[in-house]
Phi, psi and omega in degrees: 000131162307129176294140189248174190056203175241186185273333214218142185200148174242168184217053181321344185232139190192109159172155193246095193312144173254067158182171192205162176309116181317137194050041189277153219232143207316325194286325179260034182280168168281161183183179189218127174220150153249136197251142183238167225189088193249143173227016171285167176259055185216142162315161161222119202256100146279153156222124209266072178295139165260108155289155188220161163288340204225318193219172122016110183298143172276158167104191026263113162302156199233143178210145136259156133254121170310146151005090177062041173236173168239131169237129172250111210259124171258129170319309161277005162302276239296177184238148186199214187269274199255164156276153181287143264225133167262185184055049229202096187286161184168149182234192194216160154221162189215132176224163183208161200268004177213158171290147167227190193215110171240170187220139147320260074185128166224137156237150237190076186245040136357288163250157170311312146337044167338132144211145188260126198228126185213160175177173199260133202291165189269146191272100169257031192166000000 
């Protein structure tokens, strides 16, 4: 198969509520993802920037996705220098070493009321 999407994606909206529904179990913890979609026959070597509003960007945080995989990648997983900041605005660009395909995604488990949110990140380059 020919590889889809592009190297480069912004995500302009980003944050991770910092609370969840008590005792919530991972799949209902609140969180931020980007699910990512390599459909090349090559790794795809992400590098992940955080913009703040206030301060300095963090990162790059580094992911791979394998060859003709998926990563549903949660925001506060990742690993670095700093963790990603929950309560916290913030936007991300991602670049890869192959073209992909990302989708945005937050659960926002707060309230008893779940709520889910997703789109697809913007193709920049």
């Amino acid at each position: 198969m020919e590889p889809l999407g592009n190297r480069r994606w912004v995500i302009p909206e980003g944050f991770i509520p910092d609370a969840s529904m008590a005792n919530a179990d991972r799949a209902l913890t609140s969180h931020e993802a980007a699910c990512v979609l390599n459909t090349s026959d090559a790794d795809a070597r992400l590098e992940i920037t955080l913009f703040f509003t206030d301060r300095e960007p963090a990162g790059p945080y580094r992911v791979t996705v394998g060859a003709r995989r998926t990563l549903h990648l949660r925001f506060g997983e990742l690993e670095g220098e700093e963790p990603v900041p929950r309560g916290t605005d913030y936007a991300s660009v991602i670049e890869s070493s192959v073209p992909v395909i990302v989708q945005h995604t937050r659960l926002d488990s707060r309230a008893a009321e779940v709520a889910l949110m997703t789109t697809m990140a913007y193709p920049a380059g």
